[in-house]
Backbone as a ProteinNet text record, in pm:
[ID]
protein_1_A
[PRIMARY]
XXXXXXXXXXXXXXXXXXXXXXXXXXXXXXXXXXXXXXXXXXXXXXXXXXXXXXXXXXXXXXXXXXXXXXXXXXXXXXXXXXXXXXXXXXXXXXXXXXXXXXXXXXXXXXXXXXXXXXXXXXXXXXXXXXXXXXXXXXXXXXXXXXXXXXXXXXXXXXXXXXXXXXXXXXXXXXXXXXXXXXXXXXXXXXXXXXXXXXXXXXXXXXXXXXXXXXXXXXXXXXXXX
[TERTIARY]
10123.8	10168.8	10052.4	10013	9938	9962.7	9810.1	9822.1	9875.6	9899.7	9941.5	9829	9811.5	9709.9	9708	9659.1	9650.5	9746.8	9806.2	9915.4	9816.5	9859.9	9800.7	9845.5	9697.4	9764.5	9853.4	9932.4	10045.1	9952.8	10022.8	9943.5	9936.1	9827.4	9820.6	9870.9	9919.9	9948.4	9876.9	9884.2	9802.8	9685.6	9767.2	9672.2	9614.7	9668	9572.3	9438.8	9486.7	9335.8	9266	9305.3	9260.3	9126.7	9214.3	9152.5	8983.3	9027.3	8902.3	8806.3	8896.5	8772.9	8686.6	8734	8641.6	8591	8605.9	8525.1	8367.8	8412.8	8296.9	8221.3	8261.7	8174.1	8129.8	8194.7	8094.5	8171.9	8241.9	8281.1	8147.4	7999.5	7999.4	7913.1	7883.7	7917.3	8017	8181.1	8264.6	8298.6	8212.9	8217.1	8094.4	8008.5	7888	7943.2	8002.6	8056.5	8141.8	8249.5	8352.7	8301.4	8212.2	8085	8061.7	7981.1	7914.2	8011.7	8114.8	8195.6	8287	8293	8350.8	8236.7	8154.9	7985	8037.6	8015.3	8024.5	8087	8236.5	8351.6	8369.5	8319.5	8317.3	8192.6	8131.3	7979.6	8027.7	8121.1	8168.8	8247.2	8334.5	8477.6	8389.1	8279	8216.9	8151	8098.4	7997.4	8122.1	8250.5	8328.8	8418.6	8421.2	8543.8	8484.9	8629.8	8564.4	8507.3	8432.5	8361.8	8467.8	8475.4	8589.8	8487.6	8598.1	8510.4	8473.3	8372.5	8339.4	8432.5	8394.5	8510.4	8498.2	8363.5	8331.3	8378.7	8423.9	8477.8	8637.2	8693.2	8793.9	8871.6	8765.2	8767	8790.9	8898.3	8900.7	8771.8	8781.7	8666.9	8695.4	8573.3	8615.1	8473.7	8513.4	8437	8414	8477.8	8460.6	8576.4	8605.3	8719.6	8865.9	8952.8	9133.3	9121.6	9227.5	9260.5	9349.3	9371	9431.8	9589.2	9608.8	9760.5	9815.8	9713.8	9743.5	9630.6	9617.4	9561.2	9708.8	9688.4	9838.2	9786.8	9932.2	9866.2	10004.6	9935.2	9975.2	10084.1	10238.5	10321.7	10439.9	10308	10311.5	10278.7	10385.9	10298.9	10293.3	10174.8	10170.4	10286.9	10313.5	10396.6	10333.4	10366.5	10329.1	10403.7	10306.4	10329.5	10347.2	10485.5	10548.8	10566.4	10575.1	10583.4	10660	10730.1	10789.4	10763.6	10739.4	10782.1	10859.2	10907.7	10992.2	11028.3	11031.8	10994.8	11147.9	11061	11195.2	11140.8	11249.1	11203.2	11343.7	11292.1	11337.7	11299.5	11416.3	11360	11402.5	11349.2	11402	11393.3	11483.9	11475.9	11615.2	11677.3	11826.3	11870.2	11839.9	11900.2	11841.3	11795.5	11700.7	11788.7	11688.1	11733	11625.1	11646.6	11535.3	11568.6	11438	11432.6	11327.8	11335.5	11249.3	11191.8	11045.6	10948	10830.3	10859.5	10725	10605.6	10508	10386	10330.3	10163.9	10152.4	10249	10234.5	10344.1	10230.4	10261.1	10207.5	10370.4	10256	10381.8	10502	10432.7	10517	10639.9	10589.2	10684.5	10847.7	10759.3	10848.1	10976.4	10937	11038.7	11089.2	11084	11144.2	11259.7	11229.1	11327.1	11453.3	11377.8	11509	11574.2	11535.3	11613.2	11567	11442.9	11320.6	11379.8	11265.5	11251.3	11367.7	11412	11535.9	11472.5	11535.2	11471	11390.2	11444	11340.4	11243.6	11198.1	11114.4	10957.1	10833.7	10731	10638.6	10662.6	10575	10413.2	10351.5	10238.9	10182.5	10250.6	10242.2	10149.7	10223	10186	10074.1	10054.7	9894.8	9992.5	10027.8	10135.6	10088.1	9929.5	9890.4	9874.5	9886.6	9825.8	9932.5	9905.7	9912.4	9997.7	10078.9	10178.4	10198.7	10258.6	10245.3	10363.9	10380.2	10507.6	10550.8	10666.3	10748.1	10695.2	10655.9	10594.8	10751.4	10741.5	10818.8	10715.1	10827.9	10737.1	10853.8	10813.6	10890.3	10842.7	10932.6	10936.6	10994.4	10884.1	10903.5	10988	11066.8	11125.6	11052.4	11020.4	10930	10902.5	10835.7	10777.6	10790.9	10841.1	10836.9	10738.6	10758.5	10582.7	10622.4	10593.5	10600.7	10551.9	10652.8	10622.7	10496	10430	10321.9	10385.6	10490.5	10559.5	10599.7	10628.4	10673.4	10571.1	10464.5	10321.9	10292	10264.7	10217.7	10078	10000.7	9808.3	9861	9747.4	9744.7	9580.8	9566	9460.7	9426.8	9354.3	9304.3	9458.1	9485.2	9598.1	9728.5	9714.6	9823.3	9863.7	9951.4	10022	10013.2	9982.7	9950.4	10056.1	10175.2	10276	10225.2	10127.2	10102.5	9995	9942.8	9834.3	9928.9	9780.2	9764.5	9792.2	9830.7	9790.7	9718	9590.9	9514.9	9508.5	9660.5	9628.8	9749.3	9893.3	9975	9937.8	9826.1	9868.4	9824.2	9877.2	9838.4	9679.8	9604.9	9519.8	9549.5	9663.3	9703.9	9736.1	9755.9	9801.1	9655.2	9543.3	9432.6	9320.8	9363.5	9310.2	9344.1	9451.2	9448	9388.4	9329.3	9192.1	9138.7	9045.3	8939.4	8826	8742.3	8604.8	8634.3	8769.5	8809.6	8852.3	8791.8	8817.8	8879.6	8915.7	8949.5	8851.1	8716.5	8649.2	8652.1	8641.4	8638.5	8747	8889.9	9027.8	9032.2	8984.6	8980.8	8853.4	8771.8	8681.5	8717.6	8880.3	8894.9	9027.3	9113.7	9224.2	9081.4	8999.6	8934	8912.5	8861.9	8768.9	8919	9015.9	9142.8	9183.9	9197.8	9228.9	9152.6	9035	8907.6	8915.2	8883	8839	8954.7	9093.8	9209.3	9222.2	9344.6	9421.3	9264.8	9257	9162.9	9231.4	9155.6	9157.9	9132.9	9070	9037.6	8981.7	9040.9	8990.6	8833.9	8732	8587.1	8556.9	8659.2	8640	8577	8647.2	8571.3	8456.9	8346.5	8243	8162	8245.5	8175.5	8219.1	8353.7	8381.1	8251.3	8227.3	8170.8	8151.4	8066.5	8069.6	8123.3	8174.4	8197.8	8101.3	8033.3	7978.5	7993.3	7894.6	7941.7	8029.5	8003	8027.4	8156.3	8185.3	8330.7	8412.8	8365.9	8453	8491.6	8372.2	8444.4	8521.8	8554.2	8639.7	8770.2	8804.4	8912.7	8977.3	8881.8	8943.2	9085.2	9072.6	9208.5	9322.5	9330.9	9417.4	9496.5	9413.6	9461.7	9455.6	9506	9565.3	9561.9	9568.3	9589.5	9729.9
16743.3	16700.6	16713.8	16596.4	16587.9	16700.6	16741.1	16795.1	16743.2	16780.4	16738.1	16748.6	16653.2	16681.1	16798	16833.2	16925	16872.7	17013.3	16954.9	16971.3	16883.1	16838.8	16982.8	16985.6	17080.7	17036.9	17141.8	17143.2	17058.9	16956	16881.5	17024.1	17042.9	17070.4	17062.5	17148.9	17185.8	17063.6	16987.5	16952.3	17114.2	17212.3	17287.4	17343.2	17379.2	17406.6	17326.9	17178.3	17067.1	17073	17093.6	17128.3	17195.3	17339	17457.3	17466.1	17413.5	17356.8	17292.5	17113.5	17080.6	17120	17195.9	17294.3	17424.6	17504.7	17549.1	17510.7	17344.8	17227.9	17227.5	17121.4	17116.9	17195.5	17322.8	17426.5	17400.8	17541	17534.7	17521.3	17520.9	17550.7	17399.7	17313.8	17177.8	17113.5	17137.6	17072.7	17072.4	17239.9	17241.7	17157.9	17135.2	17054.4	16936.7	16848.5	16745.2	16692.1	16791	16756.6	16772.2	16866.1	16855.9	16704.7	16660	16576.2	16424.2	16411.8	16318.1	16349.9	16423.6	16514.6	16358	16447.6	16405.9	16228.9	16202.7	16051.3	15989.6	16039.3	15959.9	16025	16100	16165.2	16022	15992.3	15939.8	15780.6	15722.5	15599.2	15547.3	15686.1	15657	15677.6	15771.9	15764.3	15637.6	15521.7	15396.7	15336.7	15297.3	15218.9	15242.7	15371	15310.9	15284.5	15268.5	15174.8	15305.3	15310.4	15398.3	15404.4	15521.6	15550.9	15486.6	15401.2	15398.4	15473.8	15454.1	15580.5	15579.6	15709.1	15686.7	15709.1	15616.4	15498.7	15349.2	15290.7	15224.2	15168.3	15284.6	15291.6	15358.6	15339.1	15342.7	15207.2	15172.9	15067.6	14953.4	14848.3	14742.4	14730.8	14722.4	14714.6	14591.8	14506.1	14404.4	14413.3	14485.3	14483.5	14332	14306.3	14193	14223.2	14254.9	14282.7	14147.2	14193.8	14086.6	13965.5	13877.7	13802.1	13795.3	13875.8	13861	14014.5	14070.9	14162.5	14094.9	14034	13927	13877.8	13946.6	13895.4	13706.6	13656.5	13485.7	13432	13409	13379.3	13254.8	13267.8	13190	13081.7	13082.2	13043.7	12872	12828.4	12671.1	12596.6	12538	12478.4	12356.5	12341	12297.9	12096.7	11978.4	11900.9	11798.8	11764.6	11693.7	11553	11529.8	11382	11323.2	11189.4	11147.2	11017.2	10977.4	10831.4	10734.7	10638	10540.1	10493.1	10438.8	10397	10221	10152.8	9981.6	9921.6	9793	9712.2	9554.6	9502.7	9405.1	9314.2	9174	9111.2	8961.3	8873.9	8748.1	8698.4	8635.4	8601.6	8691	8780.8	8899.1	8933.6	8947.1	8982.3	9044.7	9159.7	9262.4	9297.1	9244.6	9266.2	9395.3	9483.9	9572.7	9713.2	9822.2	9962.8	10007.5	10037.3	10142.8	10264.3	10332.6	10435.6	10434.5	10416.1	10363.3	10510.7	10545.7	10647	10599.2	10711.3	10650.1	10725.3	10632.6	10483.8	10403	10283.2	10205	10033	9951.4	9808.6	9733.6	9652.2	9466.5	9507.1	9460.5	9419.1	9570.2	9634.8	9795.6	9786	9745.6	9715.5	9617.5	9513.1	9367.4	9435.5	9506.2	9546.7	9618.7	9740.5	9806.5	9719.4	9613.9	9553.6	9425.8	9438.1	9411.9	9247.1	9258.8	9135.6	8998.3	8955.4	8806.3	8723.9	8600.6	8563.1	8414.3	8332.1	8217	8138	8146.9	8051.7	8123.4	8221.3	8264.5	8224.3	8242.4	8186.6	8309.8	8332	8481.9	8477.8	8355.8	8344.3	8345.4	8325.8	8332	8493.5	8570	8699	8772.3	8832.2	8953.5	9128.9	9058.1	9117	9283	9320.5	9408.5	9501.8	9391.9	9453.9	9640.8	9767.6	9873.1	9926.9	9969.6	9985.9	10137	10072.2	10189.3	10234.8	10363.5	10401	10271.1	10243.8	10182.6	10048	10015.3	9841.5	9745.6	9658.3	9534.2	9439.5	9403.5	9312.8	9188.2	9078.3	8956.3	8841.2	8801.7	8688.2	8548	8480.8	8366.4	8288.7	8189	8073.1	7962.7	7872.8	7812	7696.9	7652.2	7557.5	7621.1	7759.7	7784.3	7819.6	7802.6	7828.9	8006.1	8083.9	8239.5	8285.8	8325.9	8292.9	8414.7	8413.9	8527.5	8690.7	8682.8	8835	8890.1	8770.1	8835.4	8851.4	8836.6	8853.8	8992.9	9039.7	9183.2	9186.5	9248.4	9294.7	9430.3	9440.4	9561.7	9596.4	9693.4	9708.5	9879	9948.9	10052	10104.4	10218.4	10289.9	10267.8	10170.2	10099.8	9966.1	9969.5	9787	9699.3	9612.4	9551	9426.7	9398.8	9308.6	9169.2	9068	8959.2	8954.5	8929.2	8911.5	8983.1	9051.7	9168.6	9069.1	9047	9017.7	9054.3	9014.2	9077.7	9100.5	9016.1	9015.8	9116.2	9174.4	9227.5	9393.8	9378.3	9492.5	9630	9750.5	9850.2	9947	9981.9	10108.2	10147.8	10179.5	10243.1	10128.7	10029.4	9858.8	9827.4	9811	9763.5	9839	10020.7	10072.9	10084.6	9983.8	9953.7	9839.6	9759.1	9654.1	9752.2	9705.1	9717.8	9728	9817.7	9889.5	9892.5	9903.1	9949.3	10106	10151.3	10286.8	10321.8	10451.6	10454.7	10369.5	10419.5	10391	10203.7	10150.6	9999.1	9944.8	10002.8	9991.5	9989.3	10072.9	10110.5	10038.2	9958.7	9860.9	9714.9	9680	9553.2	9555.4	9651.6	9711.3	9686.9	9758.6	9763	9597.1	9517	9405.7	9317.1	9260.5	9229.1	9264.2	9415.7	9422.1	9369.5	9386.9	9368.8	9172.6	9106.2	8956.3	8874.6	8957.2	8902.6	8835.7	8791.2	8756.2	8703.3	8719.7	8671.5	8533	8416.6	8274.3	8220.9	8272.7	8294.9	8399.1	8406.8	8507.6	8548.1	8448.2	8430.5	8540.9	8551.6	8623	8749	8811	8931.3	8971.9	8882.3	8898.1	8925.6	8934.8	8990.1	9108	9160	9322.4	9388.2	9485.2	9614.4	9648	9680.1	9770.8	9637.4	9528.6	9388.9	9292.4	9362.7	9220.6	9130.1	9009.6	8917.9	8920	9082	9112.2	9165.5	9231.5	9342.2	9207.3	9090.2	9000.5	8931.9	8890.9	8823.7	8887	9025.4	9106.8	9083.7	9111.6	9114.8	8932.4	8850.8	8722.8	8692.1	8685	8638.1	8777	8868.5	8971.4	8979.1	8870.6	8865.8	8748.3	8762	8611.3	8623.8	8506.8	8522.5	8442
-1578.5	-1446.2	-1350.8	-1271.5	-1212.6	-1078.3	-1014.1	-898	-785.7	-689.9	-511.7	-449.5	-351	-272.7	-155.1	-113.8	-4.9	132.9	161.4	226.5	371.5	438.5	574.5	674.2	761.1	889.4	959.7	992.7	1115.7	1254.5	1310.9	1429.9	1537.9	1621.6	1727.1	1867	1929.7	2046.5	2178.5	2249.1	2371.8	2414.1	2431.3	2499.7	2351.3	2278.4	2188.3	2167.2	2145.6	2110.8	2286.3	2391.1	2536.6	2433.8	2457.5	2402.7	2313.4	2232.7	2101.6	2196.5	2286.1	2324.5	2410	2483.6	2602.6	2517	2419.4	2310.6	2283.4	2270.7	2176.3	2306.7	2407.5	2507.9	2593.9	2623.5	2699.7	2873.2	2852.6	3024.6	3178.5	3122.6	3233.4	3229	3119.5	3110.7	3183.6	3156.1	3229.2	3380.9	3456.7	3602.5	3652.3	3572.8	3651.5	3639.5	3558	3539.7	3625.7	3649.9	3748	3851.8	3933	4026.5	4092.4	3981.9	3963.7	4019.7	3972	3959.4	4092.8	4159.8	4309.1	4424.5	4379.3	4498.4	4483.3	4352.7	4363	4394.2	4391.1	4441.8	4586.1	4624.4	4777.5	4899.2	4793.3	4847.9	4839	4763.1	4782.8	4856.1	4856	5017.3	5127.6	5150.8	5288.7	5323.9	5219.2	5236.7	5269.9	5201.3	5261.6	5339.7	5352.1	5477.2	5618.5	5691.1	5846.5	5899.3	6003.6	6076.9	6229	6259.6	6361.5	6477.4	6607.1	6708.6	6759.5	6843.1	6974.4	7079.9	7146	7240.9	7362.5	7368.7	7452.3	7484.9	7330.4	7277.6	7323.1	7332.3	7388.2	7475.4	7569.1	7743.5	7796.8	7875.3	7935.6	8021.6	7997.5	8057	8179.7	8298.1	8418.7	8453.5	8537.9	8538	8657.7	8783.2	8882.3	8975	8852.9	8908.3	8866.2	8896.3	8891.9	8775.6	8667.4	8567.2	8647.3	8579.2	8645.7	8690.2	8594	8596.8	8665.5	8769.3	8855.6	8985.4	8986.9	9125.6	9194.9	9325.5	9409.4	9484.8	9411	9403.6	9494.6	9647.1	9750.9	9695.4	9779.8	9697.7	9810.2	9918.2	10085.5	10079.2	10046.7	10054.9	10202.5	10230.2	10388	10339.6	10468.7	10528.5	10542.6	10482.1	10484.8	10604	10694.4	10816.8	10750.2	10842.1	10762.5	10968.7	10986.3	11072.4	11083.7	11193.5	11105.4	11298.1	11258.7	11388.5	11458.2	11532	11583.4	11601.1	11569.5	11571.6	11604.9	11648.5	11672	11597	11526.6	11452.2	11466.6	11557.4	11590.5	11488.3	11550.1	11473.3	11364.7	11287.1	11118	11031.5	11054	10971.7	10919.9	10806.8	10743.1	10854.7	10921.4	11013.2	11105.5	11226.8	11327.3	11427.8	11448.6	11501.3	11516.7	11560.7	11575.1	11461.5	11365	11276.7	11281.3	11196.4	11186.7	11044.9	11044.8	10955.6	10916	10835	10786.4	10822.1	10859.6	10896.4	10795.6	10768.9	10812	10751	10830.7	10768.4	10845.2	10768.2	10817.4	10891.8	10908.1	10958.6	10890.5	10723.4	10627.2	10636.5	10653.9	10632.9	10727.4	10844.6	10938	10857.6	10831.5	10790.6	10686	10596.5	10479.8	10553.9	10611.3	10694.6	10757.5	10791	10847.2	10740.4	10659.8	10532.9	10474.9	10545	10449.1	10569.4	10545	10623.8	10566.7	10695.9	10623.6	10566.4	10497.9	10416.2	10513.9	10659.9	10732.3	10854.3	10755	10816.5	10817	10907.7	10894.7	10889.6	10776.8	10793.6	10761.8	10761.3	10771.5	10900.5	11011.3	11151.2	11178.3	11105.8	11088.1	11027	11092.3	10972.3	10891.5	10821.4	10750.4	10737	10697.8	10649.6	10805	10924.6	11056.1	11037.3	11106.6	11110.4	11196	11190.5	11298.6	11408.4	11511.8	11627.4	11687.5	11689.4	11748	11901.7	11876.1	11999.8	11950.8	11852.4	11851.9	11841.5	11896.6	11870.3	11761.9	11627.1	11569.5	11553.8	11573.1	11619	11500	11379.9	11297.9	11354.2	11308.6	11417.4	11239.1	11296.4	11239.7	11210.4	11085	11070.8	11208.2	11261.2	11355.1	11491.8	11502.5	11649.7	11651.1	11837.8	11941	11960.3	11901.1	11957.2	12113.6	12195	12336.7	12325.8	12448.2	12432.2	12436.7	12544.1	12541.7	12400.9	12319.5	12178.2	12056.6	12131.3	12004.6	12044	11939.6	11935.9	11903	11966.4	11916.5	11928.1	11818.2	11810.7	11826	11920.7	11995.5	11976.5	11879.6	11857.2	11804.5	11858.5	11843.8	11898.4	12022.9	12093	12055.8	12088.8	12064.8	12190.1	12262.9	12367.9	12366.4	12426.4	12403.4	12489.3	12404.8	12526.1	12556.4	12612.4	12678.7	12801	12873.4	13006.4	13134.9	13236.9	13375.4	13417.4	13490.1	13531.1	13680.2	13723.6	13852.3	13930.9	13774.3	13819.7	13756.9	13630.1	13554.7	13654.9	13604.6	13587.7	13586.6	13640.6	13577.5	13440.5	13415.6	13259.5	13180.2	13198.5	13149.1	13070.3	13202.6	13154.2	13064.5	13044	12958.3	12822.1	12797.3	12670.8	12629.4	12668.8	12605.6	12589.1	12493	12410.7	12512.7	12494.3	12584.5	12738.2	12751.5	12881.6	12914.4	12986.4	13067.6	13208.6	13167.4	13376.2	13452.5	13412.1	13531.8	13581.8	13396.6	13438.4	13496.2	13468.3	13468.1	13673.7	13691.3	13862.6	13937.2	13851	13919.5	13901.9	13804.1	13811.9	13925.6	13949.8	14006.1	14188	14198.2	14333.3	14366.4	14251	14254	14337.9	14237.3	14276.6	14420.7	14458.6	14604.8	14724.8	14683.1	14803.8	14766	14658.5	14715.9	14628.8	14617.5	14584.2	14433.8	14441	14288.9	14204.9	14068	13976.5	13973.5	13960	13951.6	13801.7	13725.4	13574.7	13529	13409.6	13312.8	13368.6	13323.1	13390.8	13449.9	13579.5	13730	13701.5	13585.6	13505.2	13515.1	13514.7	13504.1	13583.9	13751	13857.6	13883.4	13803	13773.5	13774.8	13846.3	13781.3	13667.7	13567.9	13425.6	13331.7	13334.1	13252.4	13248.9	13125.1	13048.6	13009.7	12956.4	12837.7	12721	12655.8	12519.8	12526.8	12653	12671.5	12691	12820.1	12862.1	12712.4	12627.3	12474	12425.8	12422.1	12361.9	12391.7	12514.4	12575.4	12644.2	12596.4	12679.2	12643.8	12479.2	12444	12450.8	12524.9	12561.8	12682.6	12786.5	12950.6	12990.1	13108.3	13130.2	13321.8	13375.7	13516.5	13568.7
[MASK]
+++++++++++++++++++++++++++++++++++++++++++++++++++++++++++++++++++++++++++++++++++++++++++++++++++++++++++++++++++++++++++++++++++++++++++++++++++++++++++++++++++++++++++++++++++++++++++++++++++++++++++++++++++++++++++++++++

């Protein structure tokens, strides 16, 4: 009968084979080791991690200017000046009558207000774009009428001038609405009139005081005798 082989050792303990291998390798091997392996993994978390700020860093920024959204933002709106006219719009017009017209406002502003020219109106008679003035009368003529002069409107700087002026009935304040007329000229055609009587033509002007050639061209077609 054949032999048996050798019966195998009993397996080992964990701490037993521990045991043996720290035997083999030498304890004061395994403290330099673990040492060793301490430093290195100590020396890799210090390269990467983030670096704390300073704390300088996180001290508030001051620019010398308030942020914006603590800037007190004035909440006062001005007040927008609206103005309106006063007109009277007579004539070939749907609804002739006084309205009140926003300024600025033209001719044409006026006639709309009163509810548009009526089919026989001649509104080419007109300077449609002309500019309008508180208290103006604007008068649509009917195709082929003669527009008497009282119902023509000029408009003369900032005033409306209804007609041509008299020169022999108007006003001081009448005649300072032509064009390059002043008190002073206004009270040298008013003197001229009293002292060598009624003007005989327009012309007569020209022996006014302070009335030139150029003022008299201005104003011819404005007055009348």
């Amino acid at each position: 009968m054949s032999e048996l082989p050798p019966r195998p050792s009993p397996p080992r303990s964990v701490r037993e084979s521990a045991r043996a291998w720290i035997a083999w390798f030498g304890i004061t091997r395994l403290l330099a080791t673990a040492v060793a392996v301490v430093v290195v993994v100590g020396g890799a978390w210090l390269l990467v991690r983030t670096p704390r700020p300073a704390a300088e860093a996180t001290l508030p920024v001051t620019s010398g200017v308030a942020p914006a959204s603590t800037l007190a933002v004035p909440t006062t709106s001005l007040p927008i000046a609206t103005s309106t006219f006063v007109v009277h719009v007579a004539g070939a017009v749907a609804a002739p009558g006084v309205y009140d017209v926003r300024a600025p406002a033209r001719i044409v502003d006026a006639i709309d207000a009163a509810g548009g020219p009526s089919p026989e109106a001649e509104l080419d008679s007109l300077n449609l774009a002309a500019p309008l003035v508180d208290g103006q009368r604007v008068y649509v003529p009917v195709v082929g009428e003669i527009v008497p002069p009282v119902a023509a409107a000029t408009v003369v700087g900032d005033a409306a001038v209804s007609g041509p002026i008299d020169l022999n009935t108007a006003t001081p304040s009448e005649l300072e609405e032509l064009p390059g007329i002043g008190p002073a000229t206004a009270a040298a055609i008013v003197e001229h009139r009293d002292e060598h009587g009624p003007f005989a033509t327009v012309d007569d002007l020209a022996d006014v005081r302070g009335i030139g050639p150029a003022k008299l061209d201005a104003i011819r077609a404005l007055v009348q005798v």
